[in-house]
C-alpha positions as CSV (number, residue, x, y, z in Angstrom):
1,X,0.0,0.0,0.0
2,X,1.3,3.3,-0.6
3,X,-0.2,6.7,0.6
4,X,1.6,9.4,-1.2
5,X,1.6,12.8,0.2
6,X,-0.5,15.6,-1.5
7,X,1.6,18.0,-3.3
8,X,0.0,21.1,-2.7
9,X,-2.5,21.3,0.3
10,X,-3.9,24.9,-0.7
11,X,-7.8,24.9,-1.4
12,X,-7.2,26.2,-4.8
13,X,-5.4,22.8,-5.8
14,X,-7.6,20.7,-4.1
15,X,-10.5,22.0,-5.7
16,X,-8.4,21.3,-9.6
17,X,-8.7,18.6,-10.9
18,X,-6.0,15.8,-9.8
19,X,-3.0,16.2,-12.0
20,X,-1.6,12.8,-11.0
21,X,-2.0,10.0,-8.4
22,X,-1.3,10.6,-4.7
23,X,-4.1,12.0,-2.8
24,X,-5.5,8.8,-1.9
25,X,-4.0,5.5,-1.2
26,X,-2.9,4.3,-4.3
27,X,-2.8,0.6,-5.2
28,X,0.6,-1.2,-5.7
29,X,0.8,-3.8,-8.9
30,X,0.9,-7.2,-8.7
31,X,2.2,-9.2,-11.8
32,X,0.9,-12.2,-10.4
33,X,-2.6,-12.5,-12.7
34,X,-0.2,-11.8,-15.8
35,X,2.5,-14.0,-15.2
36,X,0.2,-16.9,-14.3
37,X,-1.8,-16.5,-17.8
38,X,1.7,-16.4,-19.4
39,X,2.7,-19.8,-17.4
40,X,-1.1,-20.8,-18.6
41,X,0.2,-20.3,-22.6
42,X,3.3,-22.3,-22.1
43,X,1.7,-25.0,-20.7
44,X,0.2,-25.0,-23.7
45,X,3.0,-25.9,-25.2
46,X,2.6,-29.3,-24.0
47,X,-0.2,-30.2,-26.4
48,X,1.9,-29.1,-29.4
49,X,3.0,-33.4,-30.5
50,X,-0.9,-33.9,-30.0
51,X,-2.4,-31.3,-31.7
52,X,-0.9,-28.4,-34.4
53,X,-3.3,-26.0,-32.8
54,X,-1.3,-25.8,-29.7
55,X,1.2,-23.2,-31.0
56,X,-1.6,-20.9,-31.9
57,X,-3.5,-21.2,-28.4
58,X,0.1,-20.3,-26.4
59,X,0.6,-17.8,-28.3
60,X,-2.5,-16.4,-28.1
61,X,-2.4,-17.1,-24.7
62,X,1.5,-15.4,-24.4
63,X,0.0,-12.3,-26.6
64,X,-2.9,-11.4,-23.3
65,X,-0.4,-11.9,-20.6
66,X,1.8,-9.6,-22.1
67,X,-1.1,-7.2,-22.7
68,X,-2.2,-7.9,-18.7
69,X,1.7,-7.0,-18.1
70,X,1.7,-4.4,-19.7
71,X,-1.5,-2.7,-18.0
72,X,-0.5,-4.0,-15.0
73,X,2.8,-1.7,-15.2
74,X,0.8,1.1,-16.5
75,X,-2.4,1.5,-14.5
76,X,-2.9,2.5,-11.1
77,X,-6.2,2.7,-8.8
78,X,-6.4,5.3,-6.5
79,X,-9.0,5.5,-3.7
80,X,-9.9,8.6,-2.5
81,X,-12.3,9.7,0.1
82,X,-15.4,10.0,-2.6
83,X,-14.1,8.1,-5.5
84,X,-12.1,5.4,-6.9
85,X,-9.8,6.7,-9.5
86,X,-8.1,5.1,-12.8
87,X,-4.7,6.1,-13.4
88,X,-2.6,5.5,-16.4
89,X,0.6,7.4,-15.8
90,X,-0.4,10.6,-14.4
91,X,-3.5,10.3,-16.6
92,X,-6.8,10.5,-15.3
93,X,-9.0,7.9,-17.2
94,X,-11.9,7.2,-15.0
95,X,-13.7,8.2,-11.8
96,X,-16.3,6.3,-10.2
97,X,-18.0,8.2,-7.5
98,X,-19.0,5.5,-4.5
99,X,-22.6,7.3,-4.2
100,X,-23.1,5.6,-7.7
101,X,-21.9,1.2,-6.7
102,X,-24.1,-0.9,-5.9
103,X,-22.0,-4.1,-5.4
104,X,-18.3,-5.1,-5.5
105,X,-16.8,-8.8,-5.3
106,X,-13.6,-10.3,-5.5
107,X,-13.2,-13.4,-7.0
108,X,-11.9,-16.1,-5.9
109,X,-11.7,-15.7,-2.0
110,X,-8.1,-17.5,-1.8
111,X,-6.9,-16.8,-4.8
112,X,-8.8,-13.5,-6.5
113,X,-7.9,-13.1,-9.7
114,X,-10.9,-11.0,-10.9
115,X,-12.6,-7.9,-9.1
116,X,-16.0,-7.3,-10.2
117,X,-17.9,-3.8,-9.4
118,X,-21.4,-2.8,-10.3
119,X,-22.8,1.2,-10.9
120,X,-26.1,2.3,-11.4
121,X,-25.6,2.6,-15.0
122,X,-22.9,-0.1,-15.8
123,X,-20.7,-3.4,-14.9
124,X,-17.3,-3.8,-14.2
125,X,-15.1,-6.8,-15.0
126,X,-11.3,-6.1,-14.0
127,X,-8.3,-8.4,-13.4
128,X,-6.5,-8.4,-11.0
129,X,-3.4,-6.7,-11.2
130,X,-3.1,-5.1,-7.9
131,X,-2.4,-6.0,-4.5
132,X,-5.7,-8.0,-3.2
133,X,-5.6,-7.4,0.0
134,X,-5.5,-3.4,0.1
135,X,-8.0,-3.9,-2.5
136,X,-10.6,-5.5,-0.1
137,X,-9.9,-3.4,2.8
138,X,-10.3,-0.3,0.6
139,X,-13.4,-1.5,-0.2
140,X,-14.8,-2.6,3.1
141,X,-13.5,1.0,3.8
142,X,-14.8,2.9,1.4
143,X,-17.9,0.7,0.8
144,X,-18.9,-1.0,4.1
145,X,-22.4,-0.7,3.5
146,X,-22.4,-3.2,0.4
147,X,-22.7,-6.4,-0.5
148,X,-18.7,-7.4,0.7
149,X,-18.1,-10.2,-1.8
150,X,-19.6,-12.8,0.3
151,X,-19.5,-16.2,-1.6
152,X,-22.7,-17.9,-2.9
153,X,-23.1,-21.6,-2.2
154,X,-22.2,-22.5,-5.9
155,X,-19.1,-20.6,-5.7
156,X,-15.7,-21.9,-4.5
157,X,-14.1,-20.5,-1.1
């Protein structure tokens, strides 16, 4: 977790709009989601005396972990006191104001590899490229009053 200081504490700045991440606690990247999938299109690999297909499946495969690598080096969620914000760089891409979820979930409990959020007007479907557990206690933070990624009965622990 890291919790940068705010550059300029005057009420002019603080009323701009954020030129870059650090007035919130700020997410730290996790390869592990990438580099998995990548370990995924190798395996692949093993299929390649059985089938011709193979090659084209790993690479495939190789071709979206680099792409989850990539974003995972690039992209940074910030949460703030009113708002979860999507950073690439010192880019502002998103907001999404918590007066507006309605649900989060991580998935899976022991191993979350997906983090799913719902707003009024639209569904989110992210991987997980962050750390996890700041993650969840952001959210339980933030968003204590929603449904806290409890698992359903057909869902694994």
């Amino acid at each position: 977790m890291t919790v940068p200081p705010s550059a300029d504490p005057s009420p002019a700045a603080a009323a701009a709009l954020p030129s870059g991440p650090g007035s919130g606690v700020v997410l730290a990247p996790r390869p592990w989601v990438p580099l998995g999938t990548l370990l995924l299109g190798l395996v692949n690999l093993a299929w390649l005396p059985l089938w011709s297909g193979a090659l084209w499946l790993a690479g495939a495969i190789a071709l979206f972990a680099a792409f989850l690598l990539l974003q995972s080096a690039l992209l940074r969620l910030e949460f703030t006191g009113d708002s979860l914000l999507v950073w690439s760089q010192n880019k502002l891409l998103r907001q999404f104001s918590y007066s507006e979820w309605l649900s989060w979930r991580l998935f899976w409990r022991r191993l979350p590899v997906l983090f799913y959020f719902r707003e009024q007007r639209s569904i989110h479907l992210l991987p997980m490229l962050f750390d996890a557990d700041v993650l969840r206690q952001q959210l339980e933070l933030h968003l204590s009053g929603l449904e806290t990624g409890q698992a359903s009965p057909g869902e694994l622990p």
